[in-house]
TILOLO-608602 format. One record per residue: x negated, y, z of N, C-alpha, C, CB in turn. Coordinates in steps of 0.1 Angstrom, whole numbers, plus 5000, padded with zeros to 4 digits. Atoms other than C-alpha are relative to their C-alpha. Glycine has a CB too. Layout:
N
XYZXYZXYZXYZ ...
***
This chain:
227
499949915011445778164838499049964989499950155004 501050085011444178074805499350144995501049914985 500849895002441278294794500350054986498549975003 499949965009441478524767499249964987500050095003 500650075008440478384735498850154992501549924989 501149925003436978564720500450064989498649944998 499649975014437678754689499049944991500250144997 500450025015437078674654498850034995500850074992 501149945009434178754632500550144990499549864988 499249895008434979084618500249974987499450135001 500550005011435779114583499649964990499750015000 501950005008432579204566499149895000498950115005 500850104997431278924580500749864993499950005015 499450165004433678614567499049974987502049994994 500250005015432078474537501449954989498749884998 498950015007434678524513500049964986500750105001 500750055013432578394483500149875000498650034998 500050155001433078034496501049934994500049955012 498350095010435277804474500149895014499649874976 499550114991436877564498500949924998500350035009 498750105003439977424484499849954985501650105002 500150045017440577254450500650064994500349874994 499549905011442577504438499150144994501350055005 501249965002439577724445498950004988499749945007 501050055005437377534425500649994986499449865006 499349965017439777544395500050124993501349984999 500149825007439677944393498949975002500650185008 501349925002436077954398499849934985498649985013 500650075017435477714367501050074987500349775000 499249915009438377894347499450165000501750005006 500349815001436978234356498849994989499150115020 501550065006433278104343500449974982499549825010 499750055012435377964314500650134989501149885003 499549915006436978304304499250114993500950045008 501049925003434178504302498349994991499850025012 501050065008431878274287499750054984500449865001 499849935008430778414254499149834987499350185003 500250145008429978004239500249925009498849964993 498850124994430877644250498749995011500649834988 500350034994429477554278500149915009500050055000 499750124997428577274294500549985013499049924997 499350044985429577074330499049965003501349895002 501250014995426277074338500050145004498949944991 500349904998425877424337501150065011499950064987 499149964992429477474354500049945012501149994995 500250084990428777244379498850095009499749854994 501049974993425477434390500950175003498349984991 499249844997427877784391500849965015501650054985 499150044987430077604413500149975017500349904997 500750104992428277424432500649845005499850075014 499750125004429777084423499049894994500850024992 500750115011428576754409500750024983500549815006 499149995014429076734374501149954994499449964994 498850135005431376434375501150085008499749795009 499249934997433376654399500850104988499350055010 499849875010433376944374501149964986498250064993 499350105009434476674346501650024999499749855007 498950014995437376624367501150124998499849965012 499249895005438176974366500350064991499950075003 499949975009437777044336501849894989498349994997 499050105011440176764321501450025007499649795001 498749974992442576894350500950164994499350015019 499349885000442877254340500549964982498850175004 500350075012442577114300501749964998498749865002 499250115000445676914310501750135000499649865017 499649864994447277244325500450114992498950055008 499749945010446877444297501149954989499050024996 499550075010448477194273501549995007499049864996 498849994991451577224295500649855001501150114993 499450094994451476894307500349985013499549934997 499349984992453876774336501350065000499350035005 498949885006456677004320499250155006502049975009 500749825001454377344328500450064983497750005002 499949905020454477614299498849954996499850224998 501250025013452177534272499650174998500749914982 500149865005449877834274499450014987499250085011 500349965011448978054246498349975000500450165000 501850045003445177914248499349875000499250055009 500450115000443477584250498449985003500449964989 501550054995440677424265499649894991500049955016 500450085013438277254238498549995002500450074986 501150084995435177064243499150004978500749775012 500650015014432977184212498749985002500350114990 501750004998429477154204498950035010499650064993 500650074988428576964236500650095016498150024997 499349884986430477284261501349984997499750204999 498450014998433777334268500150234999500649895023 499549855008435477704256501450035001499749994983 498649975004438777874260500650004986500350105005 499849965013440377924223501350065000499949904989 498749955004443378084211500949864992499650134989 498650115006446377814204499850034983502150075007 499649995014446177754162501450054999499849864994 498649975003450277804164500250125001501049945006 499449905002449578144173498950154990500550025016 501549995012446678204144500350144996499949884983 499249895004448978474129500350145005501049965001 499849904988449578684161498550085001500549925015 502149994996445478684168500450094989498449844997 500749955014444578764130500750114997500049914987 499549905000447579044132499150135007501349965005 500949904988445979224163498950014997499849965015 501750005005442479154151499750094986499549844996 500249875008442579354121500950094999499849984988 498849894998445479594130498650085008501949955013 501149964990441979654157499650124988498649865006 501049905012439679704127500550144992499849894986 500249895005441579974111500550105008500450014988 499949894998442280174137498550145006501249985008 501049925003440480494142498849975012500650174999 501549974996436980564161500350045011499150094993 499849954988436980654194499050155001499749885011 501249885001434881034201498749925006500350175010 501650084995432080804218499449914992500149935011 500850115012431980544193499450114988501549864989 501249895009431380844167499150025006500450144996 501549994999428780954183498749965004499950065001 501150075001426880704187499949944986500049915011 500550055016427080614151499450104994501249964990 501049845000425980954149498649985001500450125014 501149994997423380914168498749904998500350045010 500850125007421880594151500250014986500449855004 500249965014422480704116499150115001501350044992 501049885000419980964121498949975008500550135005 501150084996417680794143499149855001500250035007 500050115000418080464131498049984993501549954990 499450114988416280214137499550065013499249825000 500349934987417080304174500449885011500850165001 499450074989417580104206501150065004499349985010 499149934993420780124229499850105015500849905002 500649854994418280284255500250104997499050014999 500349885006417280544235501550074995498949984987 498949945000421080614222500950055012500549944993 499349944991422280634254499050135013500749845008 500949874992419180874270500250104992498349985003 499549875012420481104237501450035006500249954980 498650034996424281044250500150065012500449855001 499949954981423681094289501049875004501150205005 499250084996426080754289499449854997501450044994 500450125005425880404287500549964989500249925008 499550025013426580274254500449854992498950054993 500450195000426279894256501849974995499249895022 498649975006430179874251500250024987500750105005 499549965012430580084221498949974988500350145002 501050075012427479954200500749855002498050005004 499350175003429179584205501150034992500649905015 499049965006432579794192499750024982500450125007 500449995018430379914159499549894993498850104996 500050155005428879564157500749924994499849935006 498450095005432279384153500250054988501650035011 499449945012433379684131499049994987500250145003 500650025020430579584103499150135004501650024980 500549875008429279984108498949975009500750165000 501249995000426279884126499749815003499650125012 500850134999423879564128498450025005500049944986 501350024994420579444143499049974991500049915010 501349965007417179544131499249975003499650104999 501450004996414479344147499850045015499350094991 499849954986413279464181498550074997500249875014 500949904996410979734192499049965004500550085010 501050034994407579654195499350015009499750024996 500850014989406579804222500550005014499250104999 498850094987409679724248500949904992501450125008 498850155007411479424226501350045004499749815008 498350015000414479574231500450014982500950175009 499250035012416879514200500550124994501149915004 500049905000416979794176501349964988498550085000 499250035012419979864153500350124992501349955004 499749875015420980014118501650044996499149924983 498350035007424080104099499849964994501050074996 499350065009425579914077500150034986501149995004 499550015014426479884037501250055003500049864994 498749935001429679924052500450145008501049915005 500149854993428980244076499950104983498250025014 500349915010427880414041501450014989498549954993 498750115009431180244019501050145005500549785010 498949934996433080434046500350144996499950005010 500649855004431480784041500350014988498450025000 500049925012431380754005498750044996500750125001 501049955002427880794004498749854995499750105014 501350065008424780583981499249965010499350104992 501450064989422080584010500350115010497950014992 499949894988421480784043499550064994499550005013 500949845002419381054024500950084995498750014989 498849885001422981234012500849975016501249974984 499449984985423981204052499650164998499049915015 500049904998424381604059498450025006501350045007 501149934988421081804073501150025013499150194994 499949964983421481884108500250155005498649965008 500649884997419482204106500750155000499049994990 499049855001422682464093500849945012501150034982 498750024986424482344121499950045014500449865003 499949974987422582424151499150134998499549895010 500249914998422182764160498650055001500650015008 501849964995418382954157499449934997499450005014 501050095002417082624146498950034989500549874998 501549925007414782824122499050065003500150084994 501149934994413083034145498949925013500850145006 500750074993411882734165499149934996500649945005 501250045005408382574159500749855005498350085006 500050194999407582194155500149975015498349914995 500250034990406682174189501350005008499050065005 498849974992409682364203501449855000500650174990 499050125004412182094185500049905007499849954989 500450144996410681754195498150035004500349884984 501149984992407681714216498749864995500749995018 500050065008407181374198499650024985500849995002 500349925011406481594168501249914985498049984999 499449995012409481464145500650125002500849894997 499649885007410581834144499950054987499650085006 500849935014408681874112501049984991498449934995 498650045005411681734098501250064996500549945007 498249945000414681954105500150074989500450125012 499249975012415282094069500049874992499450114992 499850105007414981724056500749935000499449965000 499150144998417181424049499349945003500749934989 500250164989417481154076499649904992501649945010 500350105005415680844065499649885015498950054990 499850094983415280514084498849995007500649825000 501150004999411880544089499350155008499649974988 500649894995411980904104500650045017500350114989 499549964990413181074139501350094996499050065007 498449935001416581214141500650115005500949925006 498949874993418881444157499050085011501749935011 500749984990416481474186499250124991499249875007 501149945005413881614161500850114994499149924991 499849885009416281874141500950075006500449974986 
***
């Protein structure tokens, strides 16, 4: 009688992170390639991989070949393009039209309630980090400040002196939108929240921009927090 064979490695235990096949090694360098946010070289994809470079080469000119719908494959909607010294997915030129349709059909539609208020909450406390807007928020914010970036209504201000994080302002065109000259005709704060008259400096902001709350927001002052 033949002995029963030992079991398996459970699981949790396989490593299921290992590339092993060459078709493998083609999603991981396409995945790397899709997410990439500039070109990137086959040096760099090669050390993701864990490939030689001349390997990586290979794949690269393979998936390249793939896209372009050679062999009779479909010609996909994207292309693989070796620019300034990296390699980069792009959008097919033949479908330039389609893109640039969706891309500003994007731009005008409306605001999401989170994107407002975080434009909210950096027009009044600008210049502010995405820290600090999102410890005002209770959320993370990193998403929807890249969303106001794109949209023109906010931009980068330098960085915070005393954590170098990257601090940002609104825009020419955040104000354009409004209808408004400068942030100092942005609304007060102060008729809007309840009691905020019978509260002292301290009470407001601890920080001491409370001293503020009957004044117009400037970029140089404390914000919402304070009024």
């Amino acid at each position: 009688m033949s002995e029963t064979p030992e079991p398996g490695p459970a699981l949790e235990e396989l490593d299921t992170g290992h590339l092993v096949s060459h078709e493998d090694f083609l999603g991981a360098v396409e995945a790397v390639l899709m997410v990439t946010e500039h070109p990137v070289t086959a040096a760099e994809l090669a050390v993701a991989v864990e490939l030689s470079e001349h390997q990586v080469q290979a794949l690269l000119d393979e998936l390249k070949a793939e896209a372009d719908g050679s062999g009779g494959g479909r010609q996909r909607g994207f292309e693989l393009r070796e620019v300034a010294g990296g390699w980069r997915c792009y959008s097919r030129p033949r479908y330039a039209d389609q893109v640039s349709a969706f891309v500003l059909g994007g731009q005008t539609s409306r605001l999401s309630q989170a994107a407002l208020e975080t434009l909210a909450v950096v027009a009044y406390r600008q210049p502010v980090s995405r820290s600090a807007v999102a410890a005002i928020r209770g959320v993370n914010v990193d998403g929807v400040v890249r969303t106001l970036v794109t949209r023109g209504l906010l931009d980068t201000a330098g960085t915070d002196p005393a954590t170098g994080a990257t601090l940002y302002t609104t825009t020419g065109e955040f104000l354009e939108r409004l209808g408004l000259d400068s942030l100092e005709e942005l609304p007060q704060l102060s008729p809007h929240l309840p009691g905020v008259g019978d509260l002292t400096d301290t009470d407001l902001d601890e920080d001491g921009s409370g001293g503020h709350v009957s004044g117009p927001p400037a970029a140089d002052r404390e914000g919402p927090a304070g009024r």
